[in-house]
C-alpha positions in Angstrom: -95.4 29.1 16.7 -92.4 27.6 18.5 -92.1 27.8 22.2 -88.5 29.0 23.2 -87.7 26.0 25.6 -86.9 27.6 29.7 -83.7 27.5 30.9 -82.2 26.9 34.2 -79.7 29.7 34.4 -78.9 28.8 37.7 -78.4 25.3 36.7 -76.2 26.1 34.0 -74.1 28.8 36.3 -73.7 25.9 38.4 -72.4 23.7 35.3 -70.4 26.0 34.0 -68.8 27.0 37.3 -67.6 23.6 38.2 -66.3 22.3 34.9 -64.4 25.1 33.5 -60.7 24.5 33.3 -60.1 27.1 35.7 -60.5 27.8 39.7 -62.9 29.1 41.0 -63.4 30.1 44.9 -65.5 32.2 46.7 -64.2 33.4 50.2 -65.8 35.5 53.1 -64.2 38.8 54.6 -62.1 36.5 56.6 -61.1 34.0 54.0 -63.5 31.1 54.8 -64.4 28.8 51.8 -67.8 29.9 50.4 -67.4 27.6 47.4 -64.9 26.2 45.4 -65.5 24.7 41.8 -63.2 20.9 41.3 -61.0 22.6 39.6 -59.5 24.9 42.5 -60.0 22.0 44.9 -57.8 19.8 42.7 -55.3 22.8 42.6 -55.1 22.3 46.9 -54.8 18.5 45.7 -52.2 19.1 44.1 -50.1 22.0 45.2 -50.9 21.6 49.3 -50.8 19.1 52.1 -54.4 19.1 52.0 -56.4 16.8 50.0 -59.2 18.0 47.6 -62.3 16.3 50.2 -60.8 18.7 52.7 -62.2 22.0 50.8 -65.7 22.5 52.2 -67.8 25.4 53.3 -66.6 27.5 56.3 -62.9 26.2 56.2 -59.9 28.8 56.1 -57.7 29.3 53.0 -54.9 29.6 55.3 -55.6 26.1 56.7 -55.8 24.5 53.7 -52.7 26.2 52.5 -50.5 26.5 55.2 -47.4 28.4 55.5 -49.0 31.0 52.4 -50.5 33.8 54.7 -47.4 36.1 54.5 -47.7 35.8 50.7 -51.2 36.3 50.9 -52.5 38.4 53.6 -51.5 41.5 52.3 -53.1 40.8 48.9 -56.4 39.9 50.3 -56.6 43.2 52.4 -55.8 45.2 49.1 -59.0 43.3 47.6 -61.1 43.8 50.4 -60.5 47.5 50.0 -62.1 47.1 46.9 -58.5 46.6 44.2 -58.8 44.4 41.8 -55.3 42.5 41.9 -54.2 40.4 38.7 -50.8 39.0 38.6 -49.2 36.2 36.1 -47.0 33.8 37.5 -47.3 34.2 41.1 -45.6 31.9 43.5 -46.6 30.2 46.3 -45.1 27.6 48.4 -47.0 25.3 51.0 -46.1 22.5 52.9 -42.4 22.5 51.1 -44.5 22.5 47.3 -43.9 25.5 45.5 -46.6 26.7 42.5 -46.8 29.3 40.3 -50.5 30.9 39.2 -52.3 33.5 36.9 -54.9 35.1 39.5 -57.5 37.3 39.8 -58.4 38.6 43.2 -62.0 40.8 42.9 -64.0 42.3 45.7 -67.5 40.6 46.2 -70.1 43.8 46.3 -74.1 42.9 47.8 -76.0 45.9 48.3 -72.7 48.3 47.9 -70.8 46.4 50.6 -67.3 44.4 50.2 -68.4 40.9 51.7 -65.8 38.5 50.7 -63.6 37.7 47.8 -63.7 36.0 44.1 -60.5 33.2 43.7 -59.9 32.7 39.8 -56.7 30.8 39.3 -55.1 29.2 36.0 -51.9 26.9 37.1 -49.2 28.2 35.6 -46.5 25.6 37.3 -45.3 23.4 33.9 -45.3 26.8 32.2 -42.9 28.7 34.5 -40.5 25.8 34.7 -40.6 24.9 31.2 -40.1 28.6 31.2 -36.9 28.4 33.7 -36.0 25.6 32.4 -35.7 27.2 28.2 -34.0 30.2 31.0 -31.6 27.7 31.9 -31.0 25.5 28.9 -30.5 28.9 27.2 -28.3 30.1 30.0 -26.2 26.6 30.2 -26.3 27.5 26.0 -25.1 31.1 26.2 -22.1 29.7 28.4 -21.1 26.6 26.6 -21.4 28.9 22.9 -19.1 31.7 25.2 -16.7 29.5 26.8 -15.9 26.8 24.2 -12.5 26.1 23.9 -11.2 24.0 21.1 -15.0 22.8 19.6 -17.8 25.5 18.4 -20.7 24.7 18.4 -23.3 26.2 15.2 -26.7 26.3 13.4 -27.5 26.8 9.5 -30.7 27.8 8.3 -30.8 26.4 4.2 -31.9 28.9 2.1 -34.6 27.5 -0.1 -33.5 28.7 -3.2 -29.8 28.6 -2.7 -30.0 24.9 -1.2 -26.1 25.2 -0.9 -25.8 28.4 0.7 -26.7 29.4 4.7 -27.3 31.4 6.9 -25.7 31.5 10.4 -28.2 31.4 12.9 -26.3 30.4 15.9 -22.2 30.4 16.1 -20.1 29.9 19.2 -17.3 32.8 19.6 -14.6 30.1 19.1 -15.3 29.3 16.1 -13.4 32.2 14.6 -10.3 31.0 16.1 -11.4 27.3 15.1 -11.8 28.4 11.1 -9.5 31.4 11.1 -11.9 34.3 10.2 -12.8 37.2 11.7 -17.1 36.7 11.4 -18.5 33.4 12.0 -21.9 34.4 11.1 -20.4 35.2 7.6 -20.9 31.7 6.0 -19.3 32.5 2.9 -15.7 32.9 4.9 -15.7 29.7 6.4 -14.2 28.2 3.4 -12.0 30.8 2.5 -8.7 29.3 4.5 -9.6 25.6 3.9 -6.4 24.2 2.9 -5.9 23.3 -1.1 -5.6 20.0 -1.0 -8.8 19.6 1.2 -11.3 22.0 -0.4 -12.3 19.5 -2.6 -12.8 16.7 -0.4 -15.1 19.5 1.8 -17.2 21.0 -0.6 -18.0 17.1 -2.4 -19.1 16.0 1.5 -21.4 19.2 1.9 -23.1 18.7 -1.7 -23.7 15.4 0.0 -24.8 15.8 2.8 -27.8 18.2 1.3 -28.6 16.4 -1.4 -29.0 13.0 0.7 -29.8 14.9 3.8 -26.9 12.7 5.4 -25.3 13.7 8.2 -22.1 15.4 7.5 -19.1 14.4 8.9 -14.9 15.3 7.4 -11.7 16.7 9.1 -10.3 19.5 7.5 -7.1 22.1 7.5 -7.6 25.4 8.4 -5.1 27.9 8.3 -5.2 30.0 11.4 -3.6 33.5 10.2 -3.2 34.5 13.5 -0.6 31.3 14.7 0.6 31.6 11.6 -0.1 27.8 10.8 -2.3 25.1 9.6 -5.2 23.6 12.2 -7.1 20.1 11.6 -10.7 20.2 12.4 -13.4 18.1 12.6 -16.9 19.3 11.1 -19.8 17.2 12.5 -23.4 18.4 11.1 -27.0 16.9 11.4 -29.6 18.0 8.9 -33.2 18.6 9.9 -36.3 18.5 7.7 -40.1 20.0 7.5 -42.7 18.4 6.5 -42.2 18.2 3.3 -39.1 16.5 3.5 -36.7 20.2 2.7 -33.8 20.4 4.8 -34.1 24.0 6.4 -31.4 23.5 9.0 -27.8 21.9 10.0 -27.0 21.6 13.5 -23.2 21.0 13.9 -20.2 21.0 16.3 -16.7 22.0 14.9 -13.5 20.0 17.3 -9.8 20.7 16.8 -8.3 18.1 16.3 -4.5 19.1 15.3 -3.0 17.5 18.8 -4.8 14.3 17.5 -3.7 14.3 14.1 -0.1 15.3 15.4 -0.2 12.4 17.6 -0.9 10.5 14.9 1.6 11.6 12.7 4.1 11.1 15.4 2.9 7.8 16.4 3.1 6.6 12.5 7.0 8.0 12.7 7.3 6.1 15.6 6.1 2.8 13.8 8.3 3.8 10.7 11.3 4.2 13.0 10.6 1.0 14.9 10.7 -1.0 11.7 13.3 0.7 10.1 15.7 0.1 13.3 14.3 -3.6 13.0 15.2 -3.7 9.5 18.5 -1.7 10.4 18.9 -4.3 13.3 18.3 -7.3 11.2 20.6 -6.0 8.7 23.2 -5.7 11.5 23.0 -8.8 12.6 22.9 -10.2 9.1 25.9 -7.9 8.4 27.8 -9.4 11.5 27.1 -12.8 10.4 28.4 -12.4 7.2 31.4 -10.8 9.0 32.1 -13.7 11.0 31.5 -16.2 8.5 34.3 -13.6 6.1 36.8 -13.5 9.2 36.4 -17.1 9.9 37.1 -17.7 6.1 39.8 -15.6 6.4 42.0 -17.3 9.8 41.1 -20.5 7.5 43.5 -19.0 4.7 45.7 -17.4 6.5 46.9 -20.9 8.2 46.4 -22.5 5.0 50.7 -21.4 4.1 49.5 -20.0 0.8 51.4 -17.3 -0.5 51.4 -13.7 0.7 50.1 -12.2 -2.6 47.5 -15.0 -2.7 46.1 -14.4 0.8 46.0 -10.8 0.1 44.0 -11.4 -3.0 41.6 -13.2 -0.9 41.5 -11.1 2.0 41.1 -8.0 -0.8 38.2 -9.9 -2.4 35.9 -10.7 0.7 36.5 -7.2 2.1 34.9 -5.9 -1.2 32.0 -8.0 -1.5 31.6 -7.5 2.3 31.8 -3.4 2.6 30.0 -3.5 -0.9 32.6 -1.2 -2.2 33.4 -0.8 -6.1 37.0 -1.2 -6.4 39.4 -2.2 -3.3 43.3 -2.6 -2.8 45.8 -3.4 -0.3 48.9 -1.4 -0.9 52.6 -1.9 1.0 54.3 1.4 2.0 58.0 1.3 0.9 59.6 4.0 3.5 62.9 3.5 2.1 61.7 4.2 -1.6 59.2 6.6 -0.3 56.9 4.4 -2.5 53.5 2.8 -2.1 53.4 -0.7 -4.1 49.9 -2.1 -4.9 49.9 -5.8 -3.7 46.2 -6.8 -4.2 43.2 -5.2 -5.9 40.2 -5.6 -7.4 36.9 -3.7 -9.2 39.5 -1.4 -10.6 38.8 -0.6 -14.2 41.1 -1.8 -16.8 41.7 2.2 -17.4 43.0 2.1 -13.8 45.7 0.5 -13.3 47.1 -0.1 -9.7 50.7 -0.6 -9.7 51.5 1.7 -6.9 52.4 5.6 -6.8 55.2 7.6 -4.7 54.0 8.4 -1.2 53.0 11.5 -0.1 52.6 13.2 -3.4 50.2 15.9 -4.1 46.7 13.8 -3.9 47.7 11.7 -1.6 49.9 13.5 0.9 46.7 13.7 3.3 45.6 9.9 3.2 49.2 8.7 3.3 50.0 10.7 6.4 47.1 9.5 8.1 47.9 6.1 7.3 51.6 6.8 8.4 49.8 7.8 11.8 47.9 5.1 12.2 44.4 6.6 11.6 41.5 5.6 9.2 41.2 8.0 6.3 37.1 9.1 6.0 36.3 10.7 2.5 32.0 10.8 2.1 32.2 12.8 -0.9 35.5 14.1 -3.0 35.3 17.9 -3.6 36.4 17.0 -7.3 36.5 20.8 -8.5 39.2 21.6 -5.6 40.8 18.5 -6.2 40.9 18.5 -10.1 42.2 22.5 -9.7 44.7 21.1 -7.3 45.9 18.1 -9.3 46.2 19.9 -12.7 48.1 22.6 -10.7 50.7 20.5 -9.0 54.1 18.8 -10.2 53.1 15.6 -10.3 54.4 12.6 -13.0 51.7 13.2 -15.6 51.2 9.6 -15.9 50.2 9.8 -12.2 48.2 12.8 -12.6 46.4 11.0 -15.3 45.3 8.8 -13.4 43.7 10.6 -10.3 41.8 12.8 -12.6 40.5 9.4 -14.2 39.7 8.2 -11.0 38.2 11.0 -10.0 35.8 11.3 -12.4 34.7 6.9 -11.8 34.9 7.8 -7.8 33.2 9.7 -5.6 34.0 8.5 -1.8 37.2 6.9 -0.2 38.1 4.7 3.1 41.5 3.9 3.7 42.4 2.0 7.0 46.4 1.7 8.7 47.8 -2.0 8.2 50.1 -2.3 11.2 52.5 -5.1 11.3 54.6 -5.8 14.4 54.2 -2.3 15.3 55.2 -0.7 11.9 53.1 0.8 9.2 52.6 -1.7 6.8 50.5 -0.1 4.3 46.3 0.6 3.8 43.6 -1.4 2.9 41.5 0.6 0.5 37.8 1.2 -0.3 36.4 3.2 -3.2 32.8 4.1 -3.8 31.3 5.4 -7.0 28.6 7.2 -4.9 29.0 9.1 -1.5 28.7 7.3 1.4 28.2 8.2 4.9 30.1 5.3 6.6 28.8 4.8 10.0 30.7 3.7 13.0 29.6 0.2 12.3 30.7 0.3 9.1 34.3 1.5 9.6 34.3 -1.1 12.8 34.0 -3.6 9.7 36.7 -2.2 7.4 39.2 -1.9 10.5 38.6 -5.6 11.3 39.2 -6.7 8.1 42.4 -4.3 8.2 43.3 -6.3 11.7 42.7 -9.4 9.9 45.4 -8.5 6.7 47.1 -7.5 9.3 47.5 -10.2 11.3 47.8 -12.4 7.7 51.0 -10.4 6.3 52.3 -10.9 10.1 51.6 -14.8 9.7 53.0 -15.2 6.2 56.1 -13.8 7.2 56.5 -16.4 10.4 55.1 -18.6 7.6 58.3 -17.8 5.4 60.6 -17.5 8.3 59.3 -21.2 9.5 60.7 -22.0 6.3 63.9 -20.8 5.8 64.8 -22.0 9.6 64.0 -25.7 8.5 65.7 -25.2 5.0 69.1 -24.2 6.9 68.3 -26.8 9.5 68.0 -29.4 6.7 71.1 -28.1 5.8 73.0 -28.1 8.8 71.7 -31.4 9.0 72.8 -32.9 5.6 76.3 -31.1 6.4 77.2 -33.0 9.3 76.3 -36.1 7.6 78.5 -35.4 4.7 81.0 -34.3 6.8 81.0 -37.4 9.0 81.1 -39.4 5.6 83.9 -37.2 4.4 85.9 -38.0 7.4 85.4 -41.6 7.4 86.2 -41.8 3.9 89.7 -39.4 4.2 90.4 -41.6 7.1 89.9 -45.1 5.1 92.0 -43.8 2.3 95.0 -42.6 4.8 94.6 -46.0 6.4 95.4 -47.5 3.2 98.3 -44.9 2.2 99.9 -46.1 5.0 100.3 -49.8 4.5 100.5 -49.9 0.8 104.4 -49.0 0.4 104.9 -52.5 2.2 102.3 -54.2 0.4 103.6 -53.1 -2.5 107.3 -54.6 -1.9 105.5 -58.0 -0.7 102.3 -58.5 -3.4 102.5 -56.0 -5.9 98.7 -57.4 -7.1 97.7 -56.6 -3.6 99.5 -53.6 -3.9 97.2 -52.7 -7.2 94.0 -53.6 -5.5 94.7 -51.6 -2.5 95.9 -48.6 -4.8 92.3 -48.9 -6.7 90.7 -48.4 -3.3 92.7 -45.7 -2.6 91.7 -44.0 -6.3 88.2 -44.8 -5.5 88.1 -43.4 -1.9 89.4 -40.3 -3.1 87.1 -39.6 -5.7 84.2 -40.6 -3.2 85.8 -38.0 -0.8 85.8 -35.5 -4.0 81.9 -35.6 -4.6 81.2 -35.6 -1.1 82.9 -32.5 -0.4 81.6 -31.4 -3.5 78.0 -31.7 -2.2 78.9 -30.3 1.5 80.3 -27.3 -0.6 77.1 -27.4 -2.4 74.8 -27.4 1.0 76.8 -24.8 2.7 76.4 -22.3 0.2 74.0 -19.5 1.4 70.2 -19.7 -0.1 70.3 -16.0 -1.3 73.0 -16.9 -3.3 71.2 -20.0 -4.5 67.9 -18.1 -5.4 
């Protein structure tokens, strides 16, 4: 038969007492140290300015804790009238080091008499501020979820069988405004106001970013019922996985970003319209060069002495290619005849002939008296239906009328600019366009300079043809005097002679004969000479 081995039950008390994770301390009635297992001393390590060595027999709680009798005191007198006290979290502060503790204060009881006071303590520090701190981080939560403006933040829970459904576990109140819906724990609704032509794109990137378990990240329009408009946002979203590898949550942040996509919008406008004014710059400057290089063409003809008609054909053709008209003209106002005569023109169809047309006729009574006041004439876009019921309404030569309604129908915009000569009305230099135009200021600038510079040609072949008729009467004049002179001297020869041949004739009669052939000879020289002054005299009108 086995022995049942002995035990030392006050060994193993003593084991026990000094190794379990708790502390342990036994205090007199006036709070002296009776014994304290490692456990409570390392709590006064820890938690007090006294150090663990310090806790021996007969020393005072209150000096190794300094600073805790007021928080203390009255407990201890409630245990040694014979309470029980057990309290969770309790603080305590010492020496500027503040705990917190689960403690049980009992009564001590020998032979039915309180004589001190059983310590057992559990440190509860790390758990009441990991506790606050949850408090906090909760707190800090509840006011970031409360207060967002312009970002929400949220949290899905995956539903296992419906891996593309959710449910909202966690939604900051701005997220309504942020989506446009009313409940942003209703999952389904998020989706509802994504705009068409992004809905798509969304729901691909979510199937995505389950399947992969990706994070999920795409900017979105929302319509916001309540503005009345369309909202970008961007939907940022980080799965998390169990152990087996399901995704069971997203966690995700929502930011508006319409002021960012309207920046960008406005800042790609901005590029667009800072290229197209350097394209429109360049094209100006290319236009102004080909101006110059037209006008400089131009002054060359117009001193070359060619003929009127063959400048203004010139001028005409340059101007066209130049304002990239389809069909342009010069035409010379007759005031006298009332009558506008076509000098130059060219693009015209062969249908449309340009020989001129009486002035201020119905049609034409608004650009003539423009032209008659010395104003450009601006048509963008003929109102043909006014103008066709006008024409066919009006007395007008039907050959004319024939004509406008033809040219109506080929034409659809007209610039006509004053040709001032001398300070009279000349006429109008004429553009027609087969589409409407808008003709900017810098493009009528270019149509009046080329008016300036007909201008200034019809001025110049006029001195041109004045120059000339000056020196043809000079030469003249000229040849006049010199016939005359010749005249003269020959008149006065033959009278010479007339004189002395009666007494030549009585002395030498063959003298007499060959002073008489001189005489016949003079004469007849004197004939053609006066013939020709006659002849050089004459006006050149009559001539031509």
């Amino acid at each position: 038969m086995n022995e049942t081995p002995s035990i030392d039950l006050t060994r193993l008390i003593n084991i026990v007492f000094h190794d379990m994770p708790a502390g342990v301390a036994l205090f007199d009635r006036d709070m002296r140290v009776i014994h304290a297992n490692r456990t409570w001393q390392g709590f006064i390590d820890r938690y007090t300015p006294s150090r663990a060595e310090d806790v021996v027999p007969g020393i005072s709680f209150f000096d190794l804790a300094p600073g805790t009798r007021d928080r203390f005191q009255p407990l201890f007198e409630r245990v040694m009238g014979g309470e029980t006290i057990r309290m969770d979290a309790f603080e305590s502060e010492s020496g500027g080091i503040v705990s917190y503790w689960d403690v049980i204060f009992s009564p001590l009881v020998a032979d039915g008499e309180i004589v001190g006071i059983l310590d057992v303590t559990t440190d509860a520090t790390e758990r009441v501020l990991a506790r606050r701190r949850l408090e906090q981080n909760q707190a800090n939560l509840r006011s970031l979820l409360e207060n967002a403006r312009g970002f929400a933040v949220y949290q899905l829970i995956v539903e296992p069988d419906e891996p593309f459904d959710a449910r909202v576990s966690l939604a900051s109140p701005s997220l309504s405004n942020l989506l446009g819906i009313e409940d942003p724990y209703n999952f389904s609704a998020w989706f509802r106001d994504v705009h068409p032509e992004d809905l798509p794109v969304v729901t691909e990137a979510h199937r995505q970013s389950v399947e992969q378990q990706a994070p999920y990240d795409q900017s979105a329009r929302f319509y916001q019922r309540g503005l009345g408009e369309w909202r970008w946002v961007r939907i940022i979203s980080n799965p998390a996985v169990d152990d087996s590898g399901q995704t069971i949550i997203f966690n995700g942040l929502i930011i508006d970003i319409t002021d960012q996509k309207r920046a960008e919008k406005e800042l790609r406008e901005l590029n667009l319209t800072l290229e197209q004014r350097i394209a429109e710059r360049t094209a100006e400057i290319e236009q102004r060069r080909e101006v110059a290089e037209s006008l400089r063409g131009v002054l060359q003809i117009i001193n070359s002495e060619r003929a009127l008609l063959e400048i203004l054909d010139y001028i005409v053709r340059v101007a066209h290619t130049l304002m990239r008209a389809d069909a342009s003209g010069v035409v010379r106002f007759d005031m006298e005849r009332q009558y506008a005569i076509t000098e130059a023109s060219y693009g015209f169809p062969v249908d449309l002939p340009t020989s001129g047309y009486p002035l201020n006729r119905p049609g034409s009574e608004t650009t003539d008296r423009a032209i008659e006041n010395r104003e450009p004439r601006v048509v963008r876009q003929f109102n043909k239906k006014e103008l066709r019921a006008y024409l066919h309404e009006a007395e007008i030569e039907p050959s004319l009328k024939a004509w406008r309604l033809r040219a109506l129908e080929v034409y659809d915009a007209f610039l006509a600019l004053p040709l001032v000569v001398k300070g009279q009305v000349y006429g109008s230099l004429m553009f027609y366009y087969k589409a409407p135009q808008e003709f900017p200021e810098e493009q009528v600038e270019t149509a009046m300079s080329f008016a300036e510079q007909t201008a200034l040609a019809i001025e110049t072949a006029r001195l041109h043809q004045q120059i000339q008729v000056a020196a043809a009467a000079q030469e003249r004049n000229r040849l006049a005097r010199e016939l005359h002179d010749a005249v003269s001297q020959t008149l006065f020869s033959a009278s010479l002679i007339a004189e002395v041949l009666p007494a030549l004739w009585d002395k030498n009669q063959e003298a007499g004969r060959q002073r008489l052939e001189e005489l016949r000879q003079l004469t007849r020289g004197a004939q053609a000479e006066m013939r020709t002054l006659l002849l050089e005299l004459r006006p050149q009108v009559i001539l031509e």
